[in-house]
mmCIF file of the N, C-alpha and C atoms, coordinates in Angstrom:
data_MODEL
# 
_entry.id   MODEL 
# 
loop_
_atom_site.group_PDB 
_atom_site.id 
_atom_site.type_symbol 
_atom_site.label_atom_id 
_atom_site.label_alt_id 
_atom_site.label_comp_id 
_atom_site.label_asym_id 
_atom_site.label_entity_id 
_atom_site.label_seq_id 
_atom_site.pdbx_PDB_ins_code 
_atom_site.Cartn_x 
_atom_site.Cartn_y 
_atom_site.Cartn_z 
_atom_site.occupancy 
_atom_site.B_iso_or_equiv 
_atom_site.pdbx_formal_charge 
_atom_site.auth_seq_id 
_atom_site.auth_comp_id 
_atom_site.auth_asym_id 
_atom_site.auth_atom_id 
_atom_site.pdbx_PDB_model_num 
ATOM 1   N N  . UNK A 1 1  ? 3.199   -28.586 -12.967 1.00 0.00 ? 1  UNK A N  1 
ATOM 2   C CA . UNK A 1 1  ? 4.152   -27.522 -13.147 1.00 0.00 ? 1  UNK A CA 1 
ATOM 3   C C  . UNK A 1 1  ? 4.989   -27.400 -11.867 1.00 0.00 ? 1  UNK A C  1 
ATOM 4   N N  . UNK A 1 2  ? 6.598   -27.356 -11.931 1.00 0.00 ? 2  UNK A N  1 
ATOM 5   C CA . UNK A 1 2  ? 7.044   -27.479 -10.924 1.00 0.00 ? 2  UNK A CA 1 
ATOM 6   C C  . UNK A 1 2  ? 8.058   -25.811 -10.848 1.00 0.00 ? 2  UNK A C  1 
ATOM 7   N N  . UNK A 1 3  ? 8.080   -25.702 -9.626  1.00 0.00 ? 3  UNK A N  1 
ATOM 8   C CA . UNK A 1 3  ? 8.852   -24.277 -9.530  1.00 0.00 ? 3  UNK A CA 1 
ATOM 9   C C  . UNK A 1 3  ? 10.521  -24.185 -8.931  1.00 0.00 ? 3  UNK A C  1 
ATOM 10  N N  . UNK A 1 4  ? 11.156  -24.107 -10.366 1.00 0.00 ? 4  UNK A N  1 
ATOM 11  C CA . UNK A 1 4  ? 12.582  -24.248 -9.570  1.00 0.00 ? 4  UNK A CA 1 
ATOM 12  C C  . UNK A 1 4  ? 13.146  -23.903 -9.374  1.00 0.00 ? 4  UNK A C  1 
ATOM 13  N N  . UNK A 1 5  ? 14.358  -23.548 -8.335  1.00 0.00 ? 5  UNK A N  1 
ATOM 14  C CA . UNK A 1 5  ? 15.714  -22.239 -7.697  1.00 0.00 ? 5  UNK A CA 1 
ATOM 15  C C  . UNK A 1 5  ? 15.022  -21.109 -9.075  1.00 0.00 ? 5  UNK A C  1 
ATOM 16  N N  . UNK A 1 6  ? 15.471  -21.226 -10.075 1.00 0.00 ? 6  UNK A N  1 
ATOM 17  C CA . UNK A 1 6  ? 16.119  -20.304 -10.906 1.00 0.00 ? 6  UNK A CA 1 
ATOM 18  C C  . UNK A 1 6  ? 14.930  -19.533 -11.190 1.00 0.00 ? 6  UNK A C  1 
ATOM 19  N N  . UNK A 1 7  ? 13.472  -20.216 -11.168 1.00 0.00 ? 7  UNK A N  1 
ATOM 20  C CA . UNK A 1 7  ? 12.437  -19.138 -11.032 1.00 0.00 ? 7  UNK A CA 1 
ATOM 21  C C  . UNK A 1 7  ? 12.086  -18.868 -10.219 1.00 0.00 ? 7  UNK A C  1 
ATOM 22  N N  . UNK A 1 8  ? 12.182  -19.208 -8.838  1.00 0.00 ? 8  UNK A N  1 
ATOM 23  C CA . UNK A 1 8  ? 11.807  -18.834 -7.251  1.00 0.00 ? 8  UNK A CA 1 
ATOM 24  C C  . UNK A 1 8  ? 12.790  -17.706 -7.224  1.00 0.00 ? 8  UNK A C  1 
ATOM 25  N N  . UNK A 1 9  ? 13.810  -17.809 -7.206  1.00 0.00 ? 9  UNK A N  1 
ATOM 26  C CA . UNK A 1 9  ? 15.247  -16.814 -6.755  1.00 0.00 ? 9  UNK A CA 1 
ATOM 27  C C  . UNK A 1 9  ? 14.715  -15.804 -7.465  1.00 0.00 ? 9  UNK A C  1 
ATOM 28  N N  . UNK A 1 10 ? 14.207  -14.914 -8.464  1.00 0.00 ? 10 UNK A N  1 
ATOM 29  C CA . UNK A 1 10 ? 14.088  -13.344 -9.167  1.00 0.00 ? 10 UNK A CA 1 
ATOM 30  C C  . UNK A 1 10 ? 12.923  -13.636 -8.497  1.00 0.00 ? 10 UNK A C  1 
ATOM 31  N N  . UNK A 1 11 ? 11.677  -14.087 -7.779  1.00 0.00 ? 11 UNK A N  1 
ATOM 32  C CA . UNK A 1 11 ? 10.542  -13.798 -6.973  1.00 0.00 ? 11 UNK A CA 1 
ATOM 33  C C  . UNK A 1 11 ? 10.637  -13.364 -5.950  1.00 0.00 ? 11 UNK A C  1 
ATOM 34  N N  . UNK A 1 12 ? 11.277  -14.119 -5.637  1.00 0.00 ? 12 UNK A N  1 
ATOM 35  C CA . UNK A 1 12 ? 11.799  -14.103 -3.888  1.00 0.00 ? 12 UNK A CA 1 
ATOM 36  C C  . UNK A 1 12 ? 12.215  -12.535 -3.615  1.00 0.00 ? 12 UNK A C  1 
ATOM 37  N N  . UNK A 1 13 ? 13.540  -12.346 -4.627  1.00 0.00 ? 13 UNK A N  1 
ATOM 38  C CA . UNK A 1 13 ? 14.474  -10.958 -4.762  1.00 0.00 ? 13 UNK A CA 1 
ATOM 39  C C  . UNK A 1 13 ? 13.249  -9.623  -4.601  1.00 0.00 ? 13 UNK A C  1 
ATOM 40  N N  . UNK A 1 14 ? 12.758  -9.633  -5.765  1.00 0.00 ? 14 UNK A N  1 
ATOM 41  C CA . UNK A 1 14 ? 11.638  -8.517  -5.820  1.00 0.00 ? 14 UNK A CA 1 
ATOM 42  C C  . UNK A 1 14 ? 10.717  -8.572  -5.005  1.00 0.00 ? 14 UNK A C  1 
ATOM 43  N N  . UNK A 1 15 ? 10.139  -9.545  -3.771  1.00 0.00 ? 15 UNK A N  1 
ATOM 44  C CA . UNK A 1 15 ? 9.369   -9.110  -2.757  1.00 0.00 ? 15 UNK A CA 1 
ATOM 45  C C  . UNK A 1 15 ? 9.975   -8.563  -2.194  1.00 0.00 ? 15 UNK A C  1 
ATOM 46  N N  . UNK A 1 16 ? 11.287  -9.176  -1.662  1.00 0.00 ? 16 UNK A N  1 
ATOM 47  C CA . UNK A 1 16 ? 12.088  -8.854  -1.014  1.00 0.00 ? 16 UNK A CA 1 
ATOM 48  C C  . UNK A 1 16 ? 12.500  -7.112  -1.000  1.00 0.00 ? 16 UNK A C  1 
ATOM 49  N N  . UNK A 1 17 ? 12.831  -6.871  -2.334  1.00 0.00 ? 17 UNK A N  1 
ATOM 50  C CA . UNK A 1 17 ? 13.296  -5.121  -2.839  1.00 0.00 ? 17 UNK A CA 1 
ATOM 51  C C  . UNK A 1 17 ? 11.908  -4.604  -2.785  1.00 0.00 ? 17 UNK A C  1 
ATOM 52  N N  . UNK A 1 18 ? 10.392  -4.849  -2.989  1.00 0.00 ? 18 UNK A N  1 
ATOM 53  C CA . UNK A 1 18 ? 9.235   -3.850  -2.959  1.00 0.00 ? 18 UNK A CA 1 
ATOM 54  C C  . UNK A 1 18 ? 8.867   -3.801  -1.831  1.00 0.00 ? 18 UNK A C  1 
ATOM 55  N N  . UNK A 1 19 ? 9.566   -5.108  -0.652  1.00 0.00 ? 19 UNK A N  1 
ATOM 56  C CA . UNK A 1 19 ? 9.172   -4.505  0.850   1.00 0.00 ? 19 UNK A CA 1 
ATOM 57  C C  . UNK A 1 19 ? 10.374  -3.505  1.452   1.00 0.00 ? 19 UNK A C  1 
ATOM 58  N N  . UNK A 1 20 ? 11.257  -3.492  1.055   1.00 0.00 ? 20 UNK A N  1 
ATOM 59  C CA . UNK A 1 20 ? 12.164  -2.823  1.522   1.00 0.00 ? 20 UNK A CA 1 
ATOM 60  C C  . UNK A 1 20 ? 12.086  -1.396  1.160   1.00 0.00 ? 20 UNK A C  1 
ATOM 61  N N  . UNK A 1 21 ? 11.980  -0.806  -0.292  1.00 0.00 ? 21 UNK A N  1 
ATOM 62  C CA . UNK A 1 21 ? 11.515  0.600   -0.952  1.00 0.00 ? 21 UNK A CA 1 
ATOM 63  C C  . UNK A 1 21 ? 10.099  0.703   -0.158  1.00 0.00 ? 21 UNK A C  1 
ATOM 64  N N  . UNK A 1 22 ? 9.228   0.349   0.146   1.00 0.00 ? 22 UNK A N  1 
ATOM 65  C CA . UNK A 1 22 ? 7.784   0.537   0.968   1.00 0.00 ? 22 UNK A CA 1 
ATOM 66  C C  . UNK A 1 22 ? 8.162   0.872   2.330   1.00 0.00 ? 22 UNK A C  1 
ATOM 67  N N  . UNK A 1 23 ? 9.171   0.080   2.798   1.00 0.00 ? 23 UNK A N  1 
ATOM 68  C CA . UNK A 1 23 ? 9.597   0.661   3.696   1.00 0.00 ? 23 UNK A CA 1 
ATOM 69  C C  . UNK A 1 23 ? 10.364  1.697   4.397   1.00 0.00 ? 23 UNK A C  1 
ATOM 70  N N  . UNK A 1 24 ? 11.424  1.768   3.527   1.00 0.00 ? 24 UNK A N  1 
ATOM 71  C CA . UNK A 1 24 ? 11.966  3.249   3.226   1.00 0.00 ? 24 UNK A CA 1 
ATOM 72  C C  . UNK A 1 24 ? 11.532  4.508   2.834   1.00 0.00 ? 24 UNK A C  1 
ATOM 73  N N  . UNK A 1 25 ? 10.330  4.296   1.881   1.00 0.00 ? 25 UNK A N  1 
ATOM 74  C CA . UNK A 1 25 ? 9.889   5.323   1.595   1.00 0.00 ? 25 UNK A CA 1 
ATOM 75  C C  . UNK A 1 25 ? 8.622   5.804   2.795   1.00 0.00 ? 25 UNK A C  1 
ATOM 76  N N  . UNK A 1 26 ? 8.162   5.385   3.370   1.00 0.00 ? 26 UNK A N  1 
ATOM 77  C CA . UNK A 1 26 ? 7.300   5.457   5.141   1.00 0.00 ? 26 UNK A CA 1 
ATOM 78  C C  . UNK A 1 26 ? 8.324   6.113   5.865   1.00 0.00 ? 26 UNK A C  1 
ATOM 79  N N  . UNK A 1 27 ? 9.607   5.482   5.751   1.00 0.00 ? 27 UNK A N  1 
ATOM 80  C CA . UNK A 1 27 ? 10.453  6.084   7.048   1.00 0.00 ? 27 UNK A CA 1 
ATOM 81  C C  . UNK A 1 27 ? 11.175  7.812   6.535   1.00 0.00 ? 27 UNK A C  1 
ATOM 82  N N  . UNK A 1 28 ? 11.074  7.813   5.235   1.00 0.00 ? 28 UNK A N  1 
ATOM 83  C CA . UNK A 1 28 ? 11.491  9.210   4.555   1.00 0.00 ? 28 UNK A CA 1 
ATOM 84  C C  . UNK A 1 28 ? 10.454  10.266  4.339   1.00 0.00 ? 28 UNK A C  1 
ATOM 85  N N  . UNK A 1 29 ? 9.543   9.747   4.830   1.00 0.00 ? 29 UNK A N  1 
ATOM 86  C CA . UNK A 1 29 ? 7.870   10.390  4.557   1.00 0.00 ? 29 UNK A CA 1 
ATOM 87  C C  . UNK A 1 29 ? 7.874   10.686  3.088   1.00 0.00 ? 29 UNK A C  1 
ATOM 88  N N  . UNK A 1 30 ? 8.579   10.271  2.249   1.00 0.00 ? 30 UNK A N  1 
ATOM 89  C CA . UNK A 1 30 ? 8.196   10.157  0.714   1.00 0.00 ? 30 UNK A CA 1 
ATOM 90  C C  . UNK A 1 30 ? 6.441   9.596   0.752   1.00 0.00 ? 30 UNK A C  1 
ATOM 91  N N  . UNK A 1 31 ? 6.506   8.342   1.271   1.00 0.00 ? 31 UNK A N  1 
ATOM 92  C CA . UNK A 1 31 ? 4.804   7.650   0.950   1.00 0.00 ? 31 UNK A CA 1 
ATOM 93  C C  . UNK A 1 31 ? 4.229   7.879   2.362   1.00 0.00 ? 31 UNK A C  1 
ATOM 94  N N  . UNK A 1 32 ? 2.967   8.108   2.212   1.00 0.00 ? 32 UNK A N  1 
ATOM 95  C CA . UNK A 1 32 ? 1.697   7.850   3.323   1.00 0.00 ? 32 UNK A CA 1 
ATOM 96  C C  . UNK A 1 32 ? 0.976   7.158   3.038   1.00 0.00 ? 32 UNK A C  1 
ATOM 97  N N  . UNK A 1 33 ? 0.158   6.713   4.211   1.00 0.00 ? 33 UNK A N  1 
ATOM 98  C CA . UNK A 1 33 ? -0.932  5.921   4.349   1.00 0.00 ? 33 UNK A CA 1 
ATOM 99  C C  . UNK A 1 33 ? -2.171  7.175   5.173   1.00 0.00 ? 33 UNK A C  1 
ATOM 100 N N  . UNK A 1 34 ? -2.708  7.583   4.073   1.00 0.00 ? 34 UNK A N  1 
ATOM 101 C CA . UNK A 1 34 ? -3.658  8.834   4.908   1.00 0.00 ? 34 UNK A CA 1 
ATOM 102 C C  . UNK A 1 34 ? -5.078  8.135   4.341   1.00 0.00 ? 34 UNK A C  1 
ATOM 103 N N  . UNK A 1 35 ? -6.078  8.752   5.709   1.00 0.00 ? 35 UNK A N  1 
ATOM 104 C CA . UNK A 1 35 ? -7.617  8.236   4.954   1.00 0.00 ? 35 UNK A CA 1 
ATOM 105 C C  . UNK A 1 35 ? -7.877  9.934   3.983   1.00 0.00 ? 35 UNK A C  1 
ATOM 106 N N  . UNK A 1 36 ? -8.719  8.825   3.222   1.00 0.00 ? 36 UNK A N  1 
ATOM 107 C CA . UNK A 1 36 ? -9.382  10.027  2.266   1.00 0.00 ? 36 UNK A CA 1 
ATOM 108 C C  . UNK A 1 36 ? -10.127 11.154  3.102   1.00 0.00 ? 36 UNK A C  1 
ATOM 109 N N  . UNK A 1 37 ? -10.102 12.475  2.255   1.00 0.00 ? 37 UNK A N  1 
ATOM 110 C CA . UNK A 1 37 ? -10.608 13.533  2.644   1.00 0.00 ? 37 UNK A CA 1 
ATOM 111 C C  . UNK A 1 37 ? -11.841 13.668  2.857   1.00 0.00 ? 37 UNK A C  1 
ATOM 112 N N  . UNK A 1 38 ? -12.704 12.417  1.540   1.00 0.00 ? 38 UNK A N  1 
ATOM 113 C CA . UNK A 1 38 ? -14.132 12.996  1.532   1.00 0.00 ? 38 UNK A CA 1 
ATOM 114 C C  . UNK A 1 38 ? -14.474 11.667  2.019   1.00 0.00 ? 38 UNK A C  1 
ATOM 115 N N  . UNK A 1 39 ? -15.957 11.296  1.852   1.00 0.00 ? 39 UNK A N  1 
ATOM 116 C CA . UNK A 1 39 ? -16.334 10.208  2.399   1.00 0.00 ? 39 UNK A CA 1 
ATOM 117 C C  . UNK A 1 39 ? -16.643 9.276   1.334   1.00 0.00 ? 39 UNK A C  1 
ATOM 118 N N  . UNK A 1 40 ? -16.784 8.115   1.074   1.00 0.00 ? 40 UNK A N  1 
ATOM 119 C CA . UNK A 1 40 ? -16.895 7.494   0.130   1.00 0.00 ? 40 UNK A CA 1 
ATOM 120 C C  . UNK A 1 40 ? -17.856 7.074   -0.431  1.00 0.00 ? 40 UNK A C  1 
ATOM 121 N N  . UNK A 1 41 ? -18.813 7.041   0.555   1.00 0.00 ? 41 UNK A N  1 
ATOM 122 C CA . UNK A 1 41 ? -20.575 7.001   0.351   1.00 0.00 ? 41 UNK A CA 1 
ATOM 123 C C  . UNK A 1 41 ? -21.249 8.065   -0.496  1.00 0.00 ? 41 UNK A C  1 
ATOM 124 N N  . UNK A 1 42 ? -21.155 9.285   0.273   1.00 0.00 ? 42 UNK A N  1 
ATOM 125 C CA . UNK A 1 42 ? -21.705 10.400  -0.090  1.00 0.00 ? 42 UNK A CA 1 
ATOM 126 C C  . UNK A 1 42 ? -20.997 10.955  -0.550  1.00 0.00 ? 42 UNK A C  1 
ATOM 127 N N  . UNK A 1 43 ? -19.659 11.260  -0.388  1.00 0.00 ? 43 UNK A N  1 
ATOM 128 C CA . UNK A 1 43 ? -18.600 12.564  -1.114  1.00 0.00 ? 43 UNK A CA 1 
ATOM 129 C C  . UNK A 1 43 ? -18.482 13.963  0.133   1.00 0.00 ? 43 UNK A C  1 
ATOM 130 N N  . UNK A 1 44 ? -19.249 13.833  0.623   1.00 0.00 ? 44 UNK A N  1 
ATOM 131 C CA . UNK A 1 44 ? -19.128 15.221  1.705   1.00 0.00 ? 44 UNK A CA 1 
ATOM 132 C C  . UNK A 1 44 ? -17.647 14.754  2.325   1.00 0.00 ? 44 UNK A C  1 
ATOM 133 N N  . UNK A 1 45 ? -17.283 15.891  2.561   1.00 0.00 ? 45 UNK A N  1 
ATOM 134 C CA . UNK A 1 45 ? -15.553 15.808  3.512   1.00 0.00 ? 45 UNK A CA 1 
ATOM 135 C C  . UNK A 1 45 ? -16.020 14.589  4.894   1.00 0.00 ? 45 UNK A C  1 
ATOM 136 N N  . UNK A 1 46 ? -14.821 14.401  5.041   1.00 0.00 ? 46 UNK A N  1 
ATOM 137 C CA . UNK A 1 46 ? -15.134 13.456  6.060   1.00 0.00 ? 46 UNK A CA 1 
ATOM 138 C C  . UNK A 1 46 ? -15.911 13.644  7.631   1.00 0.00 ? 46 UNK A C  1 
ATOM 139 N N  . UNK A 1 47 ? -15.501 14.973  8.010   1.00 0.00 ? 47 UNK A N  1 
ATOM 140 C CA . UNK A 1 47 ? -15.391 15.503  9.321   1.00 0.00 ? 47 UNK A CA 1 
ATOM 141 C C  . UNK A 1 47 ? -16.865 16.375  9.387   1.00 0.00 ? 47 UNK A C  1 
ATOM 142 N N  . UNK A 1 48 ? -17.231 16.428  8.466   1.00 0.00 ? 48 UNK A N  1 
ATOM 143 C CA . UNK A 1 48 ? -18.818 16.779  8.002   1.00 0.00 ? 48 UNK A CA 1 
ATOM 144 C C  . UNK A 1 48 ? -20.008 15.906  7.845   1.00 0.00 ? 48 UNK A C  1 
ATOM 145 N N  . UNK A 1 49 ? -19.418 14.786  7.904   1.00 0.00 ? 49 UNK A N  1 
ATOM 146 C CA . UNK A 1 49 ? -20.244 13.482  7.046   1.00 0.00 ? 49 UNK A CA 1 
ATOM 147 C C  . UNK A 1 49 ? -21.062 12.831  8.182   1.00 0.00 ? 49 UNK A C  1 
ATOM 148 N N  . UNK A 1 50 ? -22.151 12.908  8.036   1.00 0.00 ? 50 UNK A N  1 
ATOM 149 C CA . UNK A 1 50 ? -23.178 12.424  8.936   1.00 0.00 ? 50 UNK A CA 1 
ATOM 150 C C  . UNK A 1 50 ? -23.469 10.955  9.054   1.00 0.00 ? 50 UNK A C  1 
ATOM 151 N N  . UNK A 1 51 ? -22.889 10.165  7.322   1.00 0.00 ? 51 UNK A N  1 
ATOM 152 C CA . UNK A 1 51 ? -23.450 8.675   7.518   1.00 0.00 ? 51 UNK A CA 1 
ATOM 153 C C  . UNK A 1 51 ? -22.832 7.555   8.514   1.00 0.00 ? 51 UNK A C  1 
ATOM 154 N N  . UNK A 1 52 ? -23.677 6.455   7.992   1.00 0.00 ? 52 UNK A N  1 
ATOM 155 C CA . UNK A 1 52 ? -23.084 5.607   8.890   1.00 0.00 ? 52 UNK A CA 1 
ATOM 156 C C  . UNK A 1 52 ? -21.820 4.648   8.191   1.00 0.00 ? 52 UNK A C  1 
ATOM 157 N N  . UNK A 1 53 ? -21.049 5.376   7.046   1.00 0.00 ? 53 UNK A N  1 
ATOM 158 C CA . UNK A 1 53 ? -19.963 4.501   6.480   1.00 0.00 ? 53 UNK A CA 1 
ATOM 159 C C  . UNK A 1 53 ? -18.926 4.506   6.225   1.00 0.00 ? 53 UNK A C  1 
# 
């Protein structure tokens, strides 16, 4: 199977546009990257959480 211009070119485009909206939306504080509240092991809030994970 070979991959040519005409199906590379609409791949290429849309990484291209979902890194750019990912990036815009970080710089507009639309999106975050926050850690979770609770813990994932146990569920207790994070800042409470005694384990080791």
């Amino acid at each position: 199977m070979n991959l040519t211009l005409a199906q590379l070119a609409p791949i290429v485009c849309s990484v291209a546009v979902g890194a750019v909206m990912i990036r815009l939306g970080t710089t507009w504080n639309v999106l975050a990257i926050r850690r979770p509240a609770r813990c994932a092991a146990c569920g207790v809030e994070r800042r409470a959480c005694r384990c080791a994970a």
